[in-house]
N, C-alpha and C positions, 0 to 999 in steps of 0.2 A: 426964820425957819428954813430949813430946805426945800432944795428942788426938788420934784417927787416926778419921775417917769412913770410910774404907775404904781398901782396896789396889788399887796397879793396877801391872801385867807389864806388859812393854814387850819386846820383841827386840831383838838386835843390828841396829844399822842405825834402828830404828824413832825418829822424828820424835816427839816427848814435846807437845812445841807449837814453833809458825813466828812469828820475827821478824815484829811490828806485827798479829798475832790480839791476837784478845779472849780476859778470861780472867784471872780473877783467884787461882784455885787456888794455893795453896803447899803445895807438896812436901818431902817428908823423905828420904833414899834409902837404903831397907833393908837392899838389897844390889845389887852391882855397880857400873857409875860411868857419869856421864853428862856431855857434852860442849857448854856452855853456847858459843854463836858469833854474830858478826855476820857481816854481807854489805857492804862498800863497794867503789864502784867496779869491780865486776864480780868481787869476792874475799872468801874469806873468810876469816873473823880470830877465833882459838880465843881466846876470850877468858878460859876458865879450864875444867880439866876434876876434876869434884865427885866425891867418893867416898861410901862409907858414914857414914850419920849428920850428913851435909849438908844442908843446905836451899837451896831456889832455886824461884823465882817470886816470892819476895817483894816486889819492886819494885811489880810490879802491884798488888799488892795494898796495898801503904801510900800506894803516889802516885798511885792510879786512874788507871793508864795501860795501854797494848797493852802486849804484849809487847816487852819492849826487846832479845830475842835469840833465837834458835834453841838447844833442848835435844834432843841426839840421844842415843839409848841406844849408847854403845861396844860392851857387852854384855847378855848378858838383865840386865833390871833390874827391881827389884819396889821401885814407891815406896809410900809413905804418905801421903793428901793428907790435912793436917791441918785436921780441925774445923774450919769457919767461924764455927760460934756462938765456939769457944773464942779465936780469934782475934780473934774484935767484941768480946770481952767485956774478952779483954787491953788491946784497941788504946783501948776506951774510957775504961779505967781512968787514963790519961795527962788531961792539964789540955789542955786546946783549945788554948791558947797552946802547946806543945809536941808536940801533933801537926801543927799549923802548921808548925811547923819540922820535922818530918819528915817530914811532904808535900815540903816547897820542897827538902830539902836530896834526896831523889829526883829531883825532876825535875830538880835543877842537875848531879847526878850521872848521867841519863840523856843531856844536852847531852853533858857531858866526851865521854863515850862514844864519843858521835855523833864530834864534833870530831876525839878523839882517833883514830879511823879511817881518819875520812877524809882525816886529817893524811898518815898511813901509806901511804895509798892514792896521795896527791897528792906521794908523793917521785917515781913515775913519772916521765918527761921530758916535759912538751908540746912536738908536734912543730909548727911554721907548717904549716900545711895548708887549703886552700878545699874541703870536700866539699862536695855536696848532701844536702839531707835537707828531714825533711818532719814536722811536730808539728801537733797540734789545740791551738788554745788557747779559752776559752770558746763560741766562736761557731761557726771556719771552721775549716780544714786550712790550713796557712802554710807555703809552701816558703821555704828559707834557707839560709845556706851558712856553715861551721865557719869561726874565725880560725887556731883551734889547735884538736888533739887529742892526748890520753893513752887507756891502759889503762885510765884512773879515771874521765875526763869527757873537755866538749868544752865550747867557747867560740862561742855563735853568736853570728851579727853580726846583730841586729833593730831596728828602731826603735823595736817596744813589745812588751820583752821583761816575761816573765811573772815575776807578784810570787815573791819569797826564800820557798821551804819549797813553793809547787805541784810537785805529780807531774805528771808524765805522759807520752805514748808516744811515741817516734821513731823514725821511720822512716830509714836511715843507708844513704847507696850506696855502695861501695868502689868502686876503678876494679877492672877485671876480676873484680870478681864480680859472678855474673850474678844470685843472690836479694838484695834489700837485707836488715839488719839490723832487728828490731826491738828495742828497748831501754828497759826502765821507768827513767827518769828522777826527780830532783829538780833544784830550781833552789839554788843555794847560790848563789848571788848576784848582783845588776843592776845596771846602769849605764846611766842615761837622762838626755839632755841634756848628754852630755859635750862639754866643750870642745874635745879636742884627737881629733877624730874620725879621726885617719888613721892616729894613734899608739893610741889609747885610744878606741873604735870604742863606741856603742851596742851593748847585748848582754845577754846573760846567760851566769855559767859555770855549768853543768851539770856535777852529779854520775850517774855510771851507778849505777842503784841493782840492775837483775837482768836479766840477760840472760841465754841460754842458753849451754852449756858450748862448742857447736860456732864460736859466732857468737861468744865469747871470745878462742877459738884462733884465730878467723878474723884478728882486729882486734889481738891481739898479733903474730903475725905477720907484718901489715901496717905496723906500728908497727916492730918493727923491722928488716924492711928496708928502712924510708926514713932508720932512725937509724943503719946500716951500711952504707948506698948513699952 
């Protein structure tokens, strides 16, 4: 069995660690069960749920990376965070050349992840739509206006759209509501210098990466009654 540096209780409900913290701890789970998830596209996605005698954080911990998901406690749960010395000591025992390859073969398996989410995310419908909105990029605040929207992301049409994998905040107006949306962002991917600009428009698509639960309903709602109108 493992080395255990301590215990730690958790509540039903209680948040263990948040998708992209820091934080390299790996867990053992004593008792009860705990519910490993992503977030894409304004949704979340149970990506496995762990019972006794399981282990999870590991990822961090072999590929020196944030957290690649959200752990919530289902119920009261009492885990075991295992030894760090006992764990360096494991990890070092391996040849360099093969923990090389279990660093890479982590972080190709945190990509999938990614992809395979937001793959999930992006069956939604993009609907044609021109809204306004409003994003910071380096320097200024830049108003602009969507090509298409989903549930998952939104397509804005810019001349110098922001480089693949930058975050950042948008501000989004619906017609008849009166608060705009604010929405944490990624860029999933640009297109600059395109040739056929009236078909295949300068831009970037944006993934929604967190929004609040009201301002969700809000923008599904909206979505589909332009997709049953």
């Amino acid at each position: 069995m493992f080395e255990l540096a301590s215990e730690e209780t958790f509540k039903e409900g209680d948040i263990i660690f948040k998708e992209g913290s820091a934080g390299d701890w790996v867990y053992v789970i004593l008792s009860g069960s705990v519910e490993v998830s992503k977030v894409a596209g304004g949704k979340k996605f149970v990506v496995a749920v762990l019972h006794e005698d399981e282990v999870f954080g590991e990822l961090s911990f072999l590929g020196g990376i944030r957290r690649t998901a959200t752990a919530l406690a289902l119920e009261d749960v009492t885990l075991g965070v295992i030894e760090r010395s006992y764990l360096d000591a494991e990890f070092n025992k391996i040849s360099s050349d093969f923990r090389s390859i279990l660093v890479a073969s982590v972080r190709r398996f945190e990509k999938m992840l990614e992809r395979a989410c937001e793959f999930t995310s992006r069956m939604d419908p993009r609907i044609p739509k021109a809204l306004s909105l409003t994003y910071k990029d380096r320097d200024s605040f830049i108003k602009a206006y969507t090509s298409n929207i989903s549930k998952g992301g939104v397509f804005i049409k810019t001349a110098n759209p922001l480089l693949a994998g930058e975050e950042f905040l948008l501000t989004l107006k619906l017609p008849d509501i009166p608060e705009p949306m604010t929405i944490k962002c990624q860029v999933a991917w640009r297109r600059k210098d395109a040739q056929e600009k009236e078909t295949r428009p300068n831009g970037m698509g944006v993934k929604f990466e967190e929004m609040s639960k009201n301002d969700y309903k809000i923008l599904n709602h909206y979505i589909h009654e332009i997709t049953e109108g």
